[in-house]
Each structure stands twice: as C-alpha cells, then as structure tokens.
C-alpha positions as a printed Julia matrix, in Angstrom:
624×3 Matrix{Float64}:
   4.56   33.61   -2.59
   0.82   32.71   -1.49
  -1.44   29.94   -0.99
  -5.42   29.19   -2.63
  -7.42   27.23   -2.31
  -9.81   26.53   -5.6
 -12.85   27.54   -4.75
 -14.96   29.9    -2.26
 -15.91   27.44    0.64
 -16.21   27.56    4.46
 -13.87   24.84    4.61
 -10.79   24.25    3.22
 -10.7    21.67    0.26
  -9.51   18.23    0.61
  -6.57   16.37   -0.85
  -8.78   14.28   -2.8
 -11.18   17.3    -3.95
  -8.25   19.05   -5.37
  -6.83   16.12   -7.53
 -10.24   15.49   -8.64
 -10.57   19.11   -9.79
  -7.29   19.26  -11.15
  -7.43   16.14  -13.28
 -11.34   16.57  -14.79
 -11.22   20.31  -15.31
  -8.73   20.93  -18.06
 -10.09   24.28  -17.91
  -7.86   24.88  -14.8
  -4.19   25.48  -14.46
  -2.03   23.35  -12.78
  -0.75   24.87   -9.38
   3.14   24.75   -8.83
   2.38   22.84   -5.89
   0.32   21.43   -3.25
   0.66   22.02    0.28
  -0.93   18.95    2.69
  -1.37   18.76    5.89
  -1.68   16.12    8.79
  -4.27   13.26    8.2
  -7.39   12.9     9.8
  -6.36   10.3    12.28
  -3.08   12.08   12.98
  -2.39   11.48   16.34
  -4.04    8.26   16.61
  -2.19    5.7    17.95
  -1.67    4.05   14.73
  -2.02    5.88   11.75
  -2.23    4.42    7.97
   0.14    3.83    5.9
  -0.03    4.5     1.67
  -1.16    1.56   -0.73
   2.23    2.55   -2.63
   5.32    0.75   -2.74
   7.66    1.75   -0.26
  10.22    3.21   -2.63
   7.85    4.73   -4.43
   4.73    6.94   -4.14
   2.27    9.33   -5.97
  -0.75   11.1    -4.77
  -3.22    8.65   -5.43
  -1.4     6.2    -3.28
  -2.23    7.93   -0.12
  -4.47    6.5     2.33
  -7.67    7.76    2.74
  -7.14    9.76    6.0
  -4.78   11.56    4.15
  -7.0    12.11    0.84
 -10.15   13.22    3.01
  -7.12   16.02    5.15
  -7.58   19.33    4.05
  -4.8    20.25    1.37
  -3.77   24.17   -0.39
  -2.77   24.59   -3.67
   0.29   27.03   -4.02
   1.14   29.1    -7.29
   4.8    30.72   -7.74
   3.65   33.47  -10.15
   0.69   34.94   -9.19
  -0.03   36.93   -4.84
  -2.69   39.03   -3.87
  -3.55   40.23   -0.35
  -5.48   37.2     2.11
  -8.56   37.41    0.25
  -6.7    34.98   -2.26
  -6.57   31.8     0.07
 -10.3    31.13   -0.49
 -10.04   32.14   -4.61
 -10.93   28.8    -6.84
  -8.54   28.34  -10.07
 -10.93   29.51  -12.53
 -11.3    32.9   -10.35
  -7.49   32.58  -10.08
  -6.97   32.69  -13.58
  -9.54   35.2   -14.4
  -7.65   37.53  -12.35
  -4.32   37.24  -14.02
  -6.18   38.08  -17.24
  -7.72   41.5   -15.9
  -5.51   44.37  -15.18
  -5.35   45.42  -11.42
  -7.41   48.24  -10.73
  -5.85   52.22  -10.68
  -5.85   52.79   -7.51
  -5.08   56.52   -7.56
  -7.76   57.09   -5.29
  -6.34   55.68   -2.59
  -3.17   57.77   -3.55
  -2.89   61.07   -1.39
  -1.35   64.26   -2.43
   2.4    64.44   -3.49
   3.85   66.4    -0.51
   6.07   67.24    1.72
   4.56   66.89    5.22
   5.85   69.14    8.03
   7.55   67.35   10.6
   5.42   67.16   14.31
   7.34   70.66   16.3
   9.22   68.57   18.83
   9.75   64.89   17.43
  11.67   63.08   19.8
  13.3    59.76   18.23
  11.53   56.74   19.66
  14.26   54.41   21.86
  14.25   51.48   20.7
  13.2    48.27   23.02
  13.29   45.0    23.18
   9.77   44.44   24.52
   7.75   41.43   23.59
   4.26   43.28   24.42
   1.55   42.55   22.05
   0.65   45.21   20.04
  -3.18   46.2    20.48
  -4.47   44.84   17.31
  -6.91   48.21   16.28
  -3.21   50.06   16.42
  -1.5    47.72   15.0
  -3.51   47.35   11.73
  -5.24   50.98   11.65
  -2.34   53.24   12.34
  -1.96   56.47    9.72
   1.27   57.5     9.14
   2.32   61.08    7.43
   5.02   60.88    4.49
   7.49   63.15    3.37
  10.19   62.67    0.49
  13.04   62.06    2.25
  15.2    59.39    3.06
  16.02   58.27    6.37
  18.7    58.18    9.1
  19.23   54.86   10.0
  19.17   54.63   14.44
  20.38   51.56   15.27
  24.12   50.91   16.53
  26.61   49.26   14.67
  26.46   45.65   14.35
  29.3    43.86   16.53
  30.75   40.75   15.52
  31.28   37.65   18.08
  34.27   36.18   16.59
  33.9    33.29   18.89
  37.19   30.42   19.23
  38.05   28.18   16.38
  37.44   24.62   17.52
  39.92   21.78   16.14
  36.78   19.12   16.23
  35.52   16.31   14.02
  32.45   16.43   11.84
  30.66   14.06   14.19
  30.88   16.3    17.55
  29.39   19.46   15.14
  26.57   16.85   14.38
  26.26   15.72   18.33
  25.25   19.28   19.34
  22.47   19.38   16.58
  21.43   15.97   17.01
  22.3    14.96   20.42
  21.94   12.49   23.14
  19.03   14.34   24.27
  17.02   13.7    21.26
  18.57   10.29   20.4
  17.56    9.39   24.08
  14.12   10.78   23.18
  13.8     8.35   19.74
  15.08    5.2    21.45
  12.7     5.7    24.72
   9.77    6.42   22.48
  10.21    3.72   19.83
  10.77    1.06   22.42
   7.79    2.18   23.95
   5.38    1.84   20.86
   6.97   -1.06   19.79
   5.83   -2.57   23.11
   2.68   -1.21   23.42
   2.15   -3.14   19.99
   3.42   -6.11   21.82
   6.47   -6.8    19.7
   9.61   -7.4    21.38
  13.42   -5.81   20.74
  14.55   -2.86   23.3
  16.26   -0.27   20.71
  19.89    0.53   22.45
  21.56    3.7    22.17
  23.63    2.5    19.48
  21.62    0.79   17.53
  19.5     4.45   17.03
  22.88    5.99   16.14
  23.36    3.59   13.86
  19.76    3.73   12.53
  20.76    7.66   11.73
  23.78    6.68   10.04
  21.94    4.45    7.31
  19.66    7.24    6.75
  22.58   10.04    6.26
  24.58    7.22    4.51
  20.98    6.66    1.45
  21.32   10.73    1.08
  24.15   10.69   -0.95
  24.1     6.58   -1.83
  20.19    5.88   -3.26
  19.32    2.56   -4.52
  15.94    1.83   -6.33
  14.93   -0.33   -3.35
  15.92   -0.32    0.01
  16.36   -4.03    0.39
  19.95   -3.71   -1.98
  21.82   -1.98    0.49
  22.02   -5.17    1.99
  22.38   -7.19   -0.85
  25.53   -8.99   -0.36
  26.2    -8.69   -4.24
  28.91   -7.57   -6.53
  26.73   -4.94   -8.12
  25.37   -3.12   -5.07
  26.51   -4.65   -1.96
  27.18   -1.93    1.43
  29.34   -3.66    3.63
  29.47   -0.45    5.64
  25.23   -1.02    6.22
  25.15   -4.97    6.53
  27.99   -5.13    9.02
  26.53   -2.28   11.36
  22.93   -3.21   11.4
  20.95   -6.54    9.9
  18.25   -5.76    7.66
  15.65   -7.09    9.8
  17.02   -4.52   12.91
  16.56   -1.68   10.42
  12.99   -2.92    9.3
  12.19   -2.99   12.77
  12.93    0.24   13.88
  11.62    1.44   10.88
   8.36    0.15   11.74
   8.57    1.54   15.54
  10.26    5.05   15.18
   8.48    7.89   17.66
   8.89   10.99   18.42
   6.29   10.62   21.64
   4.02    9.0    23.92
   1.01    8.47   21.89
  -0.9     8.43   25.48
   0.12   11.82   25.86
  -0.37   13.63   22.76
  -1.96   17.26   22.3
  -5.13   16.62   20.31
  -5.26   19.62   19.14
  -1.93   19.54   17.66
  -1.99   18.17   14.38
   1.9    17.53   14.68
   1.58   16.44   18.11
   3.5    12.94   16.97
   6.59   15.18   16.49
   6.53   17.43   18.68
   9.28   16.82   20.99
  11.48   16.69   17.87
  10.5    19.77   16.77
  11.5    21.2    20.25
  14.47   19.78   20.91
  15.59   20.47   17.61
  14.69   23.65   17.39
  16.52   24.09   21.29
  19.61   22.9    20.04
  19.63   25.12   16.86
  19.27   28.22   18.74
  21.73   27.3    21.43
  24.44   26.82   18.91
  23.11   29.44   16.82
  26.12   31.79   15.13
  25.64   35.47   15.99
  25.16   37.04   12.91
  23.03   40.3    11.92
  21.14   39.6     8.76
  18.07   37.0     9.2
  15.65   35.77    6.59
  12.66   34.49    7.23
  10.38   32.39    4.4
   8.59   29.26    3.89
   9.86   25.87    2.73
   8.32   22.77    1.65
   8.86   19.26    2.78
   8.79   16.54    0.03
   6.35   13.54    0.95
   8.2    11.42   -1.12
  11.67   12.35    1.29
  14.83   12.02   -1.21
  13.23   10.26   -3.6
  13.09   11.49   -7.28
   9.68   10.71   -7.89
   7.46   13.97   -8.72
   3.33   13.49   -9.26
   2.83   14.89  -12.86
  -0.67   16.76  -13.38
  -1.73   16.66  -17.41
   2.29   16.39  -17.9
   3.02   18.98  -15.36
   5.25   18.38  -12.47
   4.2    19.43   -9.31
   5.5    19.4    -5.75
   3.59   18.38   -2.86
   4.52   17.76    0.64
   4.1    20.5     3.79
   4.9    24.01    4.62
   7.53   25.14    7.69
   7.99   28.88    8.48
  11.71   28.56    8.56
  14.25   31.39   10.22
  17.74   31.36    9.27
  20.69   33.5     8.8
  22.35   34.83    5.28
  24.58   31.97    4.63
  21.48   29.41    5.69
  22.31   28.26    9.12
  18.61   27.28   10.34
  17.64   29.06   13.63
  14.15   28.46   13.95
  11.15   26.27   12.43
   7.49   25.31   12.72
   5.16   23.45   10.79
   2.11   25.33    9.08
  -1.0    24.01   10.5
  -3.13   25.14    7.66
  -5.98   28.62    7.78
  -7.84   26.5    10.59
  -5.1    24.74   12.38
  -3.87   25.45   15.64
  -1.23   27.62   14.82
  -1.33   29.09   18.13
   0.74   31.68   19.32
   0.04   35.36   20.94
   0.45   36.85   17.75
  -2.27   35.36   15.81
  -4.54   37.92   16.02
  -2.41   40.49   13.84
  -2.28   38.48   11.05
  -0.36   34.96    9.74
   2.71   36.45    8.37
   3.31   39.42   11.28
   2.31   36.39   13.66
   5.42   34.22   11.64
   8.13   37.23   11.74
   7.31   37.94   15.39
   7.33   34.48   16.56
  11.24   34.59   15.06
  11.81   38.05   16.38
  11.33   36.58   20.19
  13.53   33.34   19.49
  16.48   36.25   18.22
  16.02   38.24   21.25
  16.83   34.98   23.08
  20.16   35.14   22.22
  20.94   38.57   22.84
  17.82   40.78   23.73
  20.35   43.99   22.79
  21.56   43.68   19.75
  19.84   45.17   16.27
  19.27   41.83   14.22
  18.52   42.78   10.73
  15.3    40.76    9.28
  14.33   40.09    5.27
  11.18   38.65    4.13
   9.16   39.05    1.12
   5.71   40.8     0.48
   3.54   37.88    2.18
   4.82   38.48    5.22
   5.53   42.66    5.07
   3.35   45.41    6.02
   4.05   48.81    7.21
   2.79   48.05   10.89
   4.62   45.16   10.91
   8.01   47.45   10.03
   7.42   49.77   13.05
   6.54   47.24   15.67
  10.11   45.89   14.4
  11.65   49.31   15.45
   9.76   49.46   18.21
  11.36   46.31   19.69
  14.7    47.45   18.87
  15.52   45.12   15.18
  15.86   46.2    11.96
  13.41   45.26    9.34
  13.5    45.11    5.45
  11.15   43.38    2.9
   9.14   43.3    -0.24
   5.43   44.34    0.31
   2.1    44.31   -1.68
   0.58   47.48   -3.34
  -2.27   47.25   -1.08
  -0.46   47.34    2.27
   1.47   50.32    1.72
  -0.83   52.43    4.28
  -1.58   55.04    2.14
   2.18   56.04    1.26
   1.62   58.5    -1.46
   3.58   56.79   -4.5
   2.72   56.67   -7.77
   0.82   53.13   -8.77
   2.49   50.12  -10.24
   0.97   51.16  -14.01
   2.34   54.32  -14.01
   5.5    53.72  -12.62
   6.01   51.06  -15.45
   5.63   53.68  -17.98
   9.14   55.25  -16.54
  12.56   54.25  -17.67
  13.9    51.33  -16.51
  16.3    51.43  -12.94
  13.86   54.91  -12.09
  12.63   55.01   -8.13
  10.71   56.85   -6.23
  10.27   56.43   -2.42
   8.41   58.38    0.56
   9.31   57.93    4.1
   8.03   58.66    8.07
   9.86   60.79   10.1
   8.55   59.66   13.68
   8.77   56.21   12.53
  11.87   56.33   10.56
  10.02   53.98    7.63
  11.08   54.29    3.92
   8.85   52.74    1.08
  11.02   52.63   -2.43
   9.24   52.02   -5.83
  11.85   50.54   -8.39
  11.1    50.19  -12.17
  12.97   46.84  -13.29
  11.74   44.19  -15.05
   8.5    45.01  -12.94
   7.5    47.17  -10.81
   9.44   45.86   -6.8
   8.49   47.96   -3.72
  10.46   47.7    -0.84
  10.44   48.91    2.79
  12.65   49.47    5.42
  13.07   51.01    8.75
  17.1    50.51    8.71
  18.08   51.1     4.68
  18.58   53.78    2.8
  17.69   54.46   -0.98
  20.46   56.66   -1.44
  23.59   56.24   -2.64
  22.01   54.33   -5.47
  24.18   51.93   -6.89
  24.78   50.48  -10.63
  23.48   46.85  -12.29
  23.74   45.21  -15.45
  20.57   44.37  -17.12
  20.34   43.66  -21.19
  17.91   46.07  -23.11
  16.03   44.17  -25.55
  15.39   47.76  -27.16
  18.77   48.12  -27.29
  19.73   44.71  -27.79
  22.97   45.16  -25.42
  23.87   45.29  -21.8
  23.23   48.62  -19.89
  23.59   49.73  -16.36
  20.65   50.63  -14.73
  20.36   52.63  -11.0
  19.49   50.42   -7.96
  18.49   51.82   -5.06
  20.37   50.62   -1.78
  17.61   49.06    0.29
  17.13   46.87   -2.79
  20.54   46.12   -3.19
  20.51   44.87    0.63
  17.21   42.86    0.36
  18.64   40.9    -2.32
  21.96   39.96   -0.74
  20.12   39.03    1.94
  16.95   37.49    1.65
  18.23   34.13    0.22
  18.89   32.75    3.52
  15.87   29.93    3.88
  16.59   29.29    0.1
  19.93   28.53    0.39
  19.39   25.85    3.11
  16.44   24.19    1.37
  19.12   23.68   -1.54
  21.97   22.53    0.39
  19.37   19.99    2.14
  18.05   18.67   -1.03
  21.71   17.81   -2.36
  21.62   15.14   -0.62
  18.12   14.25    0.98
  17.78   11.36    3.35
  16.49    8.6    -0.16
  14.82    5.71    2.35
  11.41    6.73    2.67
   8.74    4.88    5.2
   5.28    4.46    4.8
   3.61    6.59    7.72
   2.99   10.65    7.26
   5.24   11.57    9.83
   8.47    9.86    8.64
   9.86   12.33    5.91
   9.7    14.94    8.92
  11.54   12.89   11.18
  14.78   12.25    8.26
  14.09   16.22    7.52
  14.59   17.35   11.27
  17.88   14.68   10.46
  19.14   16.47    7.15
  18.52   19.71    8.9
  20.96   18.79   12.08
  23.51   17.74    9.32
  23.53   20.73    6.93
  23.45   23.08   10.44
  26.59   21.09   12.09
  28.5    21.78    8.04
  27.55   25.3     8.57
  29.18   25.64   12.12
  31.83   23.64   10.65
  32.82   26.16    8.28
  32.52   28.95    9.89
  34.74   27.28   12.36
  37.11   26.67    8.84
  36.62   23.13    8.16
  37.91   22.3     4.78
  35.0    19.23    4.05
  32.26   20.47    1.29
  28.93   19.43    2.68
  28.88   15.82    0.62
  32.59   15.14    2.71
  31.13   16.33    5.93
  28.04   14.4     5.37
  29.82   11.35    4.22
  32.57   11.53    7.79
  29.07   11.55   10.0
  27.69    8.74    8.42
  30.59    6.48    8.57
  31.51    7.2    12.27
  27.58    6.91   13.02
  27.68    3.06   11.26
  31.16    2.35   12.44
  29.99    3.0    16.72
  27.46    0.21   16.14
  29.99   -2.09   13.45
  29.93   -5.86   14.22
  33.3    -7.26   15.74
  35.03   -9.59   13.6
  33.07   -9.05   10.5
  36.07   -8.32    8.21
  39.47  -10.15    9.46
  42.8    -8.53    8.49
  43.58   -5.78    5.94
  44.32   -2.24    6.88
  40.51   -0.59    6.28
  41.1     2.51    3.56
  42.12    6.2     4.31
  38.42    7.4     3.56
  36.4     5.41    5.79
  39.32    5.3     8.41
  39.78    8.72    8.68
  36.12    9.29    9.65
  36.21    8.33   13.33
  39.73    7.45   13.7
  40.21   10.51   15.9
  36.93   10.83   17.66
  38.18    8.8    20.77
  34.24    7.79   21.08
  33.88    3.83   21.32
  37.87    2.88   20.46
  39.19   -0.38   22.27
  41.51   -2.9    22.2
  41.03   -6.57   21.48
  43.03   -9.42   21.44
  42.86  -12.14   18.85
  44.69  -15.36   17.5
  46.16  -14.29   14.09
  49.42  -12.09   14.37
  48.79   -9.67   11.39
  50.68   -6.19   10.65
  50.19   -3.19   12.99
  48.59    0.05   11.28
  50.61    2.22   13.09
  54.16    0.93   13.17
  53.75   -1.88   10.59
  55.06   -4.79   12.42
  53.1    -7.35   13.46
  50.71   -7.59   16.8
  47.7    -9.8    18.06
  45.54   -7.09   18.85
  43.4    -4.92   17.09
  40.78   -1.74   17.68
  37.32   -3.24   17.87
  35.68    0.36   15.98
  38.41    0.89   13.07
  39.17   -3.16   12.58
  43.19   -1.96   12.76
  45.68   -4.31   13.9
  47.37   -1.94   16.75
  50.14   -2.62   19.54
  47.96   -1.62   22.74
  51.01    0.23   24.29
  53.13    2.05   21.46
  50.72    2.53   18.42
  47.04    2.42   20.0
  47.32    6.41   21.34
  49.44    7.31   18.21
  47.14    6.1    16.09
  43.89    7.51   17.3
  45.75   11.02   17.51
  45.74   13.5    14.24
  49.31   14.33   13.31
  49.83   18.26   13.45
C-alpha cells in the first residue's frame, strides 16, 4: 500500500485540485481513495463547518478550508519505492503499462560467502539510540544460502487473572474519567468562551457517549428521529436520558482542548489530548502478547454513515490516515494521525525514513511494557527494509515483513521476471550470518518476498491453490516465514473491521468530530477484546449494546416511565454495576422485582419497584 499524489509539484495537491482533475480528465483512473488532511484554519478557534446536510455529505460539500488543505490520492493495486508520492495519474498509469526494468545488474554473484573467522552473535538490546542515518541506510551486508537460527528466547505467556466484571468497567479503563473529565472541562469551556450558557456535568457527557455507541448499531436517516416520540421510530432509551436540545448542544460545544493553548504546528492539535490519553490508557491495559502488526487505516469523514462519494460511477473512500499498532487478534496498542509528506510528523526517527520512523515509534511504546521481552512485529513492504530488520535485532524484537524489490540491499536473488517463469510454490532465499537476516522469494500467484530476522524458510509447509492449467486443486510448498507473516499480519485489519460493524452513525459538521466518535469506537472494540480474552460470552454487537444502555441509563430521568418491570435486555445491562443505584420512595404500591410482592419504593437507575431492606442488595447482585 502507497500514497501519490497526481502530478510532479513542490507542493502537495489540494482537495479541490484533485476532484477537479479527477472529474475533467477521463483520461485518468480513479484512485481507491483519497487521503485528507486537517483544514487550513485547523486550530483556529472556530473552524467551518460543510454546506452539507448534517446526515449527509459528499466531497463537494466541504468548506473551503478544507477544499484549499492539501489531500493524497491512494491506489490499492499498484507501490513503488518513495519516488511514487510525487507521480501524477497519467505517469501512474503509464507505469503499470511498462514492464519493470531487469535489474540483473544490480544482482551480485550466486555464492556462498565465507563466514567473518570469529563471528560472535550480536546480544540483543533494548536500546532506543538512534541509528546514525549514513549506517542506517548505506550498510552492505554479505549473503550466503542458508537459513537461519533464530536467537531470541522463547516467548512467555502472562496468563494474567480472569476478572468476573461488567462490560461497562472494561469500557471505563479505555474511556475513563480521565478523558471524560477532559471532554466536559473543555466543552464547557468553549461553549463559554462563545458566550452560551449550560455547564456540561459528568453525566450528562456519559450520557452524550452512550447516544453515540447506542446510533452504531441503531442508524436512522436523520438524527432528529431518535427523539421522535412516534410509533415508527421512537427511542425511549435516548429521549428519557438526554432532551434533544442537551444533545444539540453539546454537539455544538464538544473539545478535546483549550483552543488558547493549542500547538500551531500541530495540525491535530484540537485532539490532541484525546489522542494521548487514549493512546495512555490502551497501552496500560494492553494484553501481553508476542505477535504485533503494524499498518495504516483510514478514518471515514462521513463517520458511520453509508454514504460513499462516487467518481465517474466509482466508489471511493476518503477520510484520513492513522499509523495504527495492534496485536494478532486486533487489540489496538498504539495510534497517530498522518500529518501528510510536509506535516509535522515529528519524532526522532524521521530522518531514516516515514515507514522505519512508523515501526520504531511502535517499537518504543512495546518496550514500555516490558523492555525484555522479544515482541514479534509484521508489516508489509511500505514500511520494510533490510536496515530496518537489523536495527529490530539490534534492539532485541523480532521482525518480519513484505519488502519491495528495490530495498533488498543487494541480496543476490534472482529478479521478480525470472522467478515467475518457475513453477508455482518454488522459493529461493539468501540470508546474513552476522545479522541473522533471511530474504525468501516465493512464486505464487506473483512473485512475494519476505524478510525476517526471527523465521525460518524451512520446514516448508503445504497449501491449496487451484491450477487453472490443471483445472483442479493442487498443493503447492510454502515457505515458513510466509506462512507466519500471513497468520499474523492481519492485526490492524481485523480491528478496522470489527470497528466498522458498528460505526458511531451521528455525524457533526466540524472536521474533527468523526475522530472524536473514532477514538470512542476504538475504546469500545478494545474493552470487547479484553473482555474476551478475560472469557466474556457477549459478541461485540451484545457488548456494545450492555455499554450503551448502562451509559444512557446513569443519566435516565426519574419518573419518566411509572410501573412495569423494565425487560431482561435492557435490565440486565447495569443491573449489577452498583454505579448510580438508589432507593426512592413513591405513592403507588406496585409489585417488587425481586420478591414480587408489593412495595412503595423503587431504584431510581433500573425504574424497579424494590423492598429497600430484603430485595434491593439481592437484586443488584448476579446469581452464581
């Protein structure tokens, strides 16, 4: 995966440039999808909103600080090295036309190199030195054909205690006080500073949350109808927590920060003390796990909501880019937000390169957790290069990943052309001794090359691929580190599709909002991944759906339903979270929920008619 931009310039194209190109050149294919960033007044202290209607929204809706932002077009199908990101469409597609160029002559000699006479294997550290960048991108290395020794210890496993909890404590340590105290202090604040009055309360953010999880997995066309009190469409659990006006209003207000204290050079500065919290909290309640994956995802614009912009009847995806870290199974570790070529993506790696800047940034927030132990990473050829491999080893982790043709550093393999010409499932692979590096050629459908400094090619193992020669199923050899980059790399993936299950729908106005209900969605798919592993029973839509009720129910207006025992599914949601349960008294005698017989009081958060002696503690207590 890669980005371009259309044409060569000395400055990114705009938003506006690109659609124009797009939609007058039919000349031109239509990327997969477009990657925006930031508008120009960003961190002003109040940014535009788009023309669009609220519910709904396409490109040319945008205001015009956003059309005039620089913007990168992003193709699925088609990488080459960083030369590419300045490469115009037409010079895109001229390329995929013209086979690459033999490069045999950057091939050396097939042979066995002698090993150095006293090698000593390099102990691995966990040192966050940068690397000098001359060494780190002009290093030789002498190959051999052999296959290496792996020299990392075994992985141990943390098997950690099982915790009896309820969804909604998993979701407090993603999303917790800290960061709801954050969103209320900064949303009252800009809501003064605009001179509008309404302090948001604790509860009342909670409660905001809640309607947001609740429109992930219940959209309406508008958001108005979820408090419709109609037949067809009316949410009594929304319009009995929070009045339609209170949501508008903090709607209109939510912040992330101080807009008098904002980094100017940060064009995510609105967001980020999300971002930091969030990312805090993931790591602190991170599960210790070897394998890691490391990729991009995109944020939708639009949030949840199925609109797509179509391009000459082409769908394409638009929104912006996070690095995202996260373990096999999808548990999100680590995130930032891509800043674009010239942003301000600033970190002490930058100088070796964007993706071994990315990988190393997540290498340091791993060692965090335990500087010791050999974390296995996976990423794909944008982010792999040899040097990048053996820094890896240097600091003690294991490293596997796809990598480009032209980043191979010399290893003496045959060229993608002539290794097509073999039979399928045929490999070839050359490897470092001092550095203990393996690069593996596989013949499949293409040509994949794969490196590793902790996988070995050999024993091979055995898939099933169909033979359109043959017309029939055949086995084919797979080479082990290929085997173990593919069971692993789907990490990122996985989470982008649990997220997008059920996407917070509700969508505002200003840039920054779908980040805010992402960071949201995020803390809720993490807390169903702890869950699990903890052996929760809930699928993510149950887990989901038990947050969201116990979110609306802390904030639920006394007295708005009278009577009737409330049903087992939205009951059981908060009934034993012991957070904001008390006892009322009232006029009518109705029947107890507990023992049955009837009692004058009732529990102001589950509306249950309870005895406050005998049934109130039975009640709010799971039965074992």
């Amino acid at each position: 995966m890669h980005i371009y931009c259309f044409r060569k310039l000395r400055k990114p194209l705009t938003l506006n440039e690109i659609i124009e190109e797009l939609e007058q050149n039919d000349d031109l294919e239509v990327p997969d999808s477009i990657t925006i960033m930031p508008p120009e007044n960003c961190n002003a202290e109040v940014t535009d909103e788009d023309s669009g209607d609220e519910d709904f929204v396409l490109l040319q809706n945008l205001p015009g600080s956003q059309l005039r932002a620089p913007a990168e077009v992003h193709n699925e199908d088609y990488s080459d090295d960083s030369e590419g990101d300045y490469l115009s469409l037409a010079e895109l597609s001229k390329r995929r036309r013209i086979d690459s160029v033999d490069d045999r002559d950057l091939i050396q000699p097939d042979v066995d190199a002698p090993a150095p006479a006293h090698a000593e294997e390099p102990t691995p550290s966990s040192s966050r030195s940068i690397p000098n960048v001359a060494n780190f991108k002009n290093k030789t290395y002498t190959w051999s054909s052999r296959d290496i020794q792996p020299r990392y210890s075994m992985w141990q496993n943390e098997q950690g205690p099982v915790n009896n909890i309820q969804p909604i404590d998993y979701f407090e340590c993603m999303f917790d006080n800290a960061v709801i105290e954050m969103l209320v202090k900064n949303t009252s604040l800009y809501a003064t500073q605009k001179n509008k009055d309404g302090n948001v309360s604790f509860s009342e953010m909670k409660c905001f949350l809640g309607i947001l999880l609740f429109s992930g997995y219940v959209a309406v066309p508008r958001r108005s109808m979820y408090w419709e009190n109609t037949s067809d469409c009316g949410m009594p659990i929304v319009f009995t927590a929070m009045s339609r006006d209170r949501f508008n209003f903090i709607m209109s207000n939510i912040h992330c920060c101080d807009n008098t204290q904002m980094e100017l050079n940060d064009k995510f500065s609105k967001l980020r003390p999300l971002f930091d919290l969030m990312n805090a909290n993931f790591i602190k309640f991170a599960p210790f796990q070897e394998c890691h994956s490391i990729d991009e995802a995109m944020i939708p614009y639009y949030g949840g909501h199925p609109c797509k912009q179509f391009i000459r009847g082409k769908p394409i995806r638009w929104g912006y880019k996070f690095w995202v870290g996260a373990t096999r199974l999808g548990y999100v570790i680590w995130f930032q937000p891509y800043q674009g070529q010239q942003g301000s993506n600033a970190n002490e790696y930058k100088s070796l390169g964007l993706g071994a800047s990315v990988v190393l940034q997540y290498a340091d927030e791993l060692q965090k957790i335990n500087s010791e132990a050999p974390f296995h990473l996976f990423f794909d050829n944008f982010f792999t290069s040899i040097p990048l491999i053996d820094e890896l080893r240097k600091r003690g982790l294991k490293a596997t990943g796809t990598v480009r043709e032209n980043r191979l550093s010399k290893c003496p393999l045959p060229p993608n052309k002539e290794m097509q010409k073999s039979e399928r499932g045929a490999y070839k692979y050359k490897s470092t001794r001092a550095e203990n590096i393996i690069v593996c050629k596989w013949n499949d459908n293409s040509v994949v090359t794969a490196v590793s400094n902790a996988v070995k090619v050999l024993p091979a193992n055995k898939v099933k691929r169909f033979s359109q020669q043959q017309k029939k199923y055949i086995f084919v050899d797979q080479p082990a580190i290929i085997k173990a980059y593919n069971e692993n790399m789907g990490g990122v993936d996985r989470s982008d599709q649990n997220i997008g299950l059920y996407r917070t729908s509700i969508r505002g106005k200003k840039w920054y909002f779908s980040l805010i209900s992402h960071c949201l969605d995020m803390a809720t798919h993490n807390a169903w991944q702890l869950y699990k592993q903890d052996g929760g029973q809930l699928d993510h839509l149950k887990f989901r759906r038990n947050i969201a009720v116990s979110l609306l129910e802390m904030n639920k207006k006394a007295d708005s339903h009278r009577g009737g025992r409330p049903s087992q599914s939205v009951a059981g949601a908060s009934q034993y979270d012991h957070k904001g349960h008390l006892i009322k008294y009232r006029q009518d005698r109705l029947r107890c929920g507990f023992c049955h017989k009837s009692a004058n009081f009732y529990c102001i958060k589950c509306n249950v008619t309870l005895h406050p002696k005998m049934c109130f503690e039975g009640y709010q207590t799971p039965s074992k």
